[in-house]
Structure formats: C-alpha cells, structure tokens
N, C-alpha and C positions, 0 to 999 in steps of 0.2 A: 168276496167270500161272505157274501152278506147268510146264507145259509146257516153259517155260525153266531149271526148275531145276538138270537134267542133260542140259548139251547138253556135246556132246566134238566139238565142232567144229576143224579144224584150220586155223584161221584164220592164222595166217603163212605154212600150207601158201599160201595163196590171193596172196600182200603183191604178187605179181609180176603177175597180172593185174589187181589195183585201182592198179599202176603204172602201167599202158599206159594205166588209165580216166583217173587223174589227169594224164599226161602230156600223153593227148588233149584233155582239157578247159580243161586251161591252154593249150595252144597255138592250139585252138578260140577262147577269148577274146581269148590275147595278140594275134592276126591282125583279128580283129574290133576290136581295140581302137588296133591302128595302123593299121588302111586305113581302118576307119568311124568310131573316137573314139567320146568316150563324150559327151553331151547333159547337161550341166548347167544348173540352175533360173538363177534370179536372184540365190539367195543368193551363187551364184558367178562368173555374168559379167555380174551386174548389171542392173538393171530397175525396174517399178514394181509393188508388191503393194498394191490397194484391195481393202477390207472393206465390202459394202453389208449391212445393216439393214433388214428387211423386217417390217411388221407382221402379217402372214400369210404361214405356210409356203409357197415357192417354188421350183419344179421348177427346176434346174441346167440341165437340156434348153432350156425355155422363154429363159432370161439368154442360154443359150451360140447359140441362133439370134439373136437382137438385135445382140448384141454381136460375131457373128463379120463383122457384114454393115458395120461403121460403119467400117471401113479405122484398125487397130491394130496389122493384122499378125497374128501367131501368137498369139493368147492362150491361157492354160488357166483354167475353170471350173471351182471345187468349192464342196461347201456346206462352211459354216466353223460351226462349235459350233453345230450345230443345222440343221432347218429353213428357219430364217426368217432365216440369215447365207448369204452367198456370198462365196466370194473369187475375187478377178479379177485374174490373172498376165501379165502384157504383158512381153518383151526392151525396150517404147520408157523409158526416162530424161525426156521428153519428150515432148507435144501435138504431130504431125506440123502442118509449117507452112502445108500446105495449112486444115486444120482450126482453126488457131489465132484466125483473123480471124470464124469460127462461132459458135465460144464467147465472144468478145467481144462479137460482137454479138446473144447471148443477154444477157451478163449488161447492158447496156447498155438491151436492151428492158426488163429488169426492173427496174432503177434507177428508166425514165419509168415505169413501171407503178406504182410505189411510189409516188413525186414526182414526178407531169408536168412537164415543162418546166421542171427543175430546172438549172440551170445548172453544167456541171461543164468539166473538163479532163484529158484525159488526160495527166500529167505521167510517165508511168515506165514501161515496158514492157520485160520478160525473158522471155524461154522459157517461164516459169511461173507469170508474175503481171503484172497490169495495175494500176498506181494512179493513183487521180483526186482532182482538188483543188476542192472546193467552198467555196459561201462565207463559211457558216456552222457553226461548231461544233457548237450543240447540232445542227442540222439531219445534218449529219455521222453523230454519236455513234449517234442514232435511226437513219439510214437504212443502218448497221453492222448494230444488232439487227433490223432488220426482213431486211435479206439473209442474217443468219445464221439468223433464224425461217424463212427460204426455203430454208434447204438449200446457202446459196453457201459457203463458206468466206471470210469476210471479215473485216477485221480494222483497230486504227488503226495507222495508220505511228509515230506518239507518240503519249504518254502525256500530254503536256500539253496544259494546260486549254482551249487555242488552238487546238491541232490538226484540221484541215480535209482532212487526207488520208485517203482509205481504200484498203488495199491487198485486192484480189480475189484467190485463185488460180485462176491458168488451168492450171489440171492433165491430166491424161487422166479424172483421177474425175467431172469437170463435162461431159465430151463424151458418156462414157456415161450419167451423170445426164440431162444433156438430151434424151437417145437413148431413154433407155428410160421417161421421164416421159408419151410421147405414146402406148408402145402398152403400157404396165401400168397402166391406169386405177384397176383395183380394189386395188389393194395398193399402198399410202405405201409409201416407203425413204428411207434417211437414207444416204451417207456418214458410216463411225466411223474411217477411218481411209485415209489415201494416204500409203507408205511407197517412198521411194526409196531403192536398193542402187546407187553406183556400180560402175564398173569397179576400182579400186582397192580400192574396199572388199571386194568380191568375190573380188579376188585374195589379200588376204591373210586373208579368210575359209579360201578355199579352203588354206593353204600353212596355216593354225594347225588345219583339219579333218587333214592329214597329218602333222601333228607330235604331233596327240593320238592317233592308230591309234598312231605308232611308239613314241612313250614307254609308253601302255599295255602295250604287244607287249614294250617291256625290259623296266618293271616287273613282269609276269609271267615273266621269266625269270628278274631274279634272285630271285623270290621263289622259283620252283619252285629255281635251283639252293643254295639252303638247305634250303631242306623236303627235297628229294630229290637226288643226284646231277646234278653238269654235262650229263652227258649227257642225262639224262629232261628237265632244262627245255631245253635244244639239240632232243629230240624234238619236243617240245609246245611249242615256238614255231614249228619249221618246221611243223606240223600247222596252227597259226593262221595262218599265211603262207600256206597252200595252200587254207586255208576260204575267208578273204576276198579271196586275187587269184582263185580258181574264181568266188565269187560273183561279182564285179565283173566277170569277163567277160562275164556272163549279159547284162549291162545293154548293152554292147557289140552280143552276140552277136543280142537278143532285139530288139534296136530297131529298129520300123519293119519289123519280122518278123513279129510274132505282135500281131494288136490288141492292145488293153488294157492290150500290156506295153511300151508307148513310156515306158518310166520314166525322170526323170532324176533327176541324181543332186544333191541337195541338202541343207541340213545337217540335215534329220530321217535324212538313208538314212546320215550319219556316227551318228547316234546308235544306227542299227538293225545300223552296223557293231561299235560298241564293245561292245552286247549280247550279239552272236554270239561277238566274242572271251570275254566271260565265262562263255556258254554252254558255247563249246569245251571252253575251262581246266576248267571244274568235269567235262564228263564223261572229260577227262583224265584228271585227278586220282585221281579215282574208281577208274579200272582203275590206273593206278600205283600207289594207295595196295593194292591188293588182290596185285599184285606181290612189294609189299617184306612184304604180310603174308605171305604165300606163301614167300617165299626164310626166311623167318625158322624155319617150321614144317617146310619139307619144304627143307634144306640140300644134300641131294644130287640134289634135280631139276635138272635142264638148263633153261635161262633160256627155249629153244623153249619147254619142256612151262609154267611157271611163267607165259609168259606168254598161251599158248590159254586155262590152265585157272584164271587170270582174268579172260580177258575173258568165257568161259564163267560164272562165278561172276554179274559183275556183269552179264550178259546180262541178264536180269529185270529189273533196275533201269534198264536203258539201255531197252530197249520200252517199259516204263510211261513213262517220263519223255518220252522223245524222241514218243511215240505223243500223248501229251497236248499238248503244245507242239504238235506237228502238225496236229493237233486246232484251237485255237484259232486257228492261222496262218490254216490253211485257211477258217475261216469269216470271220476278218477279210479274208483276200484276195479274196471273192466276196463277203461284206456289207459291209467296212468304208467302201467307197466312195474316190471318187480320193485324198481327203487318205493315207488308210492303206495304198494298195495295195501303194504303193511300200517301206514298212517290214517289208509281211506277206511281201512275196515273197523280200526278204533275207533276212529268221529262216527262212521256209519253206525255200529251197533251203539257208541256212547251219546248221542245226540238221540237214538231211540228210548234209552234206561234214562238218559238225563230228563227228558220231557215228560216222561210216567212218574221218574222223582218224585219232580216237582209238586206233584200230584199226590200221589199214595204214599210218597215216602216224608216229604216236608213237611209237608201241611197234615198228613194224617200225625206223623209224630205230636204235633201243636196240639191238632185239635183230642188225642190222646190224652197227652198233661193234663189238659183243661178235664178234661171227664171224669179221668180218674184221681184227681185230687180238690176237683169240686172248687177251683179256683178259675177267676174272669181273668181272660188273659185282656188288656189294658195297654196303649201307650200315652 
C-alpha cells in the first residue's frame, strides 16, 4: 500500500463538511427513531425461542412456508449451527387459546394410541401444560417413556414410587411439531429445546444491554484520560458516541425500507455494539498515539499540521485494516445468513463511522479545544 505512504491531505481542512454528514445522519436516525422506534427480538420484549433438530439438512424456505400458515403470528426463521438445526422466534409467551384444545387433543390420541382404552383423568390444566392421573404407577412411569420416545415433552409430577401423574407440555413447540409431522415425511426432527423470555425479563435484559455500552464508553475514557490528555479521551468518547447512535439509527432508519434489513435489535447486535466500540478506540488511539509522537519530534509544528500529518502517517494502516474487516463483513452480511446479518451490518457500517471518527470526530474535537480556547495542548 505504499500509494498511501505520502499523502498530504488536509483533512481538518475537510472537519466542517463531515459535520453537516454527521449532523444529517444523527438527526436522520434520531427522527426515524422517534416517529418509527426501533424493533426489538424477544431477548427484549419477551417471547418463545424453539430449536428443531433435523436428521437431514433443511431449507429455512421450506419450515418458514409451514410454519407461517399455522396462526403464531409473526415468527422469524433461521438455521441454527448448521444445516440440519432451525430456530423458530414467535412474540407469543404462549399456545393461542383457539389452538390450545388441538394439541390436547393430539396428545390425547396418542396416549390411546400407545394404551388403548387406558383410563386416565385430566386433573390440571395451565397455559402450558396439561396433567393426567392414571391408575397405575408402573403403567404411568412406561407410558412417560414411550411419550418422550414420541417426541412429547413429558414428565412425572413426583418422584415417588406411587406416583400416577404425568404432566405434558402444551407449548407452541408441540403445535408446530404436530404441524409439520404431516407434511415433512422424509426427514425425523426432535424438539432440543423451548425457551421462554418474559416481559420482565426482557426489560431488564434490555436496561443491563445499556449499562454495559455505558460503562464500557467510561472505562474507555478514563483509560484514554491516563494514557493521553483529558481532552483526547473527551475526543474519542464523543467519536464512539457518534459511531453507535449513527449506527443505531440505520436500524431505525432501514426498517421495513430496504428488504433484508428489517433488523432487530437483540443481545447479539449489543455484542456487535461493544465490538465496534473497541474497533473505534483501537483506530483512535492509533492516530493519537502518532500525534503525541509527532509533537515530541517536530515541537514547533502547529497542532493543524501535527494532526493532518498523522492521520496521513497512519493512512496506510487505517486502509489495510479498515479494508480487511470490510472485507469479511461484507461476505458475512451476503453469506452469513439471518442469524449474522444483523452483526455484519453493525461492524460494516460501524467500522465505516468508526474510521471517519477517528478523523473528523476525535481529533477535530482536540484540535477545536485548542483553537478555541487559545490553549497548547501538551503531554
């Protein structure tokens, strides 16, 4: 990349039109983010996540027609580790009550199918489970394992040696079970897993997802204000302030705009947040640290020239790097499928805002202070 080596670009000359891009772009989001809001998963306003288990590889396409037609409401379809996994994202907490007397009376035909003419009782019925009382124990214990050999989720009410109850779950995972048992003949699947997120839970998922952006965000400041002057970590915090509320609008801005990119927002897109904060900081740093090497060598440069003629320096390093990450985004946001798309396109656009930061947002901040308060900045 030698191309880069001597560039004399007069990039602070420029700080006042990447203000107006940045200014548009926040208020672009902030708008879109009060009149439309932003769509979070279930991690945060709560739902059901089921995992099916497939013995042969299965198109996402093929679940996501079955499953959109059985009355769930909005679900979302992806493959999960692999091929032959699918995860299945429903807003219901619960088996709509229409549906609920369905799945009982699947699992019910499959009891007599097991044990004809077994005599039983329905003693207990919740939102999410049905239990029955028969009249014999070992009879019981056996016709547990034979419904769990079936695929039901069944289980004993107790543990003692007496016990005559078996509790079913009637979940959303047994209606799509039953649903799609009739028209995937060629390929077994198991339920591994029906995981419920309430609303509560969610919320304060959501409220500890914002308390670890912000703590990160101080701990990066006072770090940087040791390493380097007050002012350069006050630069390179409000830089990461302006990387991920710009991202965050996008999600706002892009929803229900642009196919592909109805993304919401859930605790992997907090992980692909805390990424790009450390993204940012490091190619901060990078031009700061080339700064104060700068001030140390050439003492009577003016902090303008000191700070063009490093970000010029570290140009080279900022292409290669920032070019690469781009690189990998880009293939994971076109291959990585629905689980990743939503992580690739955070790094992608945050690794673009992060590396301008650095630039018009960090360093023009610094060299701001200095101008307008007529003070050398010094370490």
């Amino acid at each position: 990349m030698r191309i880069f080596e001597n560039l004399h670009v007069d990039w602070l000359g420029k700080r006042k039109l990447f203000y107006f891009i940045s200014t548009a772009l926040f208020l672009l989001g902030a708008v879109n983010a009060i009149v439309r809001g932003f769509q979070f998963g279930i991690d945060f306003k709560g739902g059901t996540e089921i995992v099916l288990q497939f013995d042969k590889p299965i198109q996402v396409s093929t679940i996501r027609n079955y499953v959109d037609k059985i009355g769930l409401g909005n679900v979302e379809i992806k493959t999960f580790g692999g091929e032959t996994g699918v995860l299945i994202r429903t807003e219901l907490q619960e088996i709509p009550k229409n549906i609920f007397p369905k799945v009982v009376n699947n699992i019910e035909d499959q009891i007599n199918k097991l044990y004809p003419g077994i005599a039983k009782t329905a003693v207990d019925t919740t939102a999410n489970s049905i239990t029955y009382q028969f009249n014999n124990p070992d009879t019981t214990s056996a016709l547990i394992s034979k419904m769990l050999a079936s695929g039901y989720q069944a289980g004993k009410v107790s543990e003692q040696v007496d016990n005559t109850k078996m509790i079913v779950n009637v979940g959303i995972s047994e209606w799509i079970k039953e649903n799609l048992k009739g028209k995937i003949t060629d390929n077994t699947f198991k339920v591994l897993k029906e995981d419920h997120v309430g609303p509560k839970v969610g919320k304060e998922l959501k409220r500890d997802a914002v308390v670890a952006v912000m703590l990160s965000l101080i701990a990066i400041l006072v770090y940087l204000a040791f390493r380097f002057k007050f002012i350069f970590a006050l630069g390179a915090v409000v830089a990461l302030f302006h990387d991920v509320l710009i991202t965050l609008g996008l999600y706002a801005t892009f929803y229900g705009m642009i196919p592909g990119l109805n993304l919401e927002i859930d605790l992997t897109i907090v992980a692909a947040f805390l990424t790009l904060i450390g993204y940012s900081t490091n190619d901060t740093v990078i031009v700061f640290d080339r700064v104060r090497e700068n001030m140390k060598v050439h003492k009577t440069m003016s902090l303008y020239e000191l700070i063009n003629n490093s970000v010029n320096r570290t140009m080279s390093r900022t292409i290669l790097t920032g070019g690469t990450t781009l690189m990998a985004t880009i293939v994971l946001l076109i291959f990585g499928g629905e689980v990743l798309r939503a992580f690739s396109f955070t790094l992608l656009f945050g690794v673009i805002t992060g590396t301008y930061s650095s630039i018009f947002v960090a360093s023009a901040i610094v060299f701001e202070y200095s101008d307008r308060t007529r003070k050398k900045v010094e370490f």
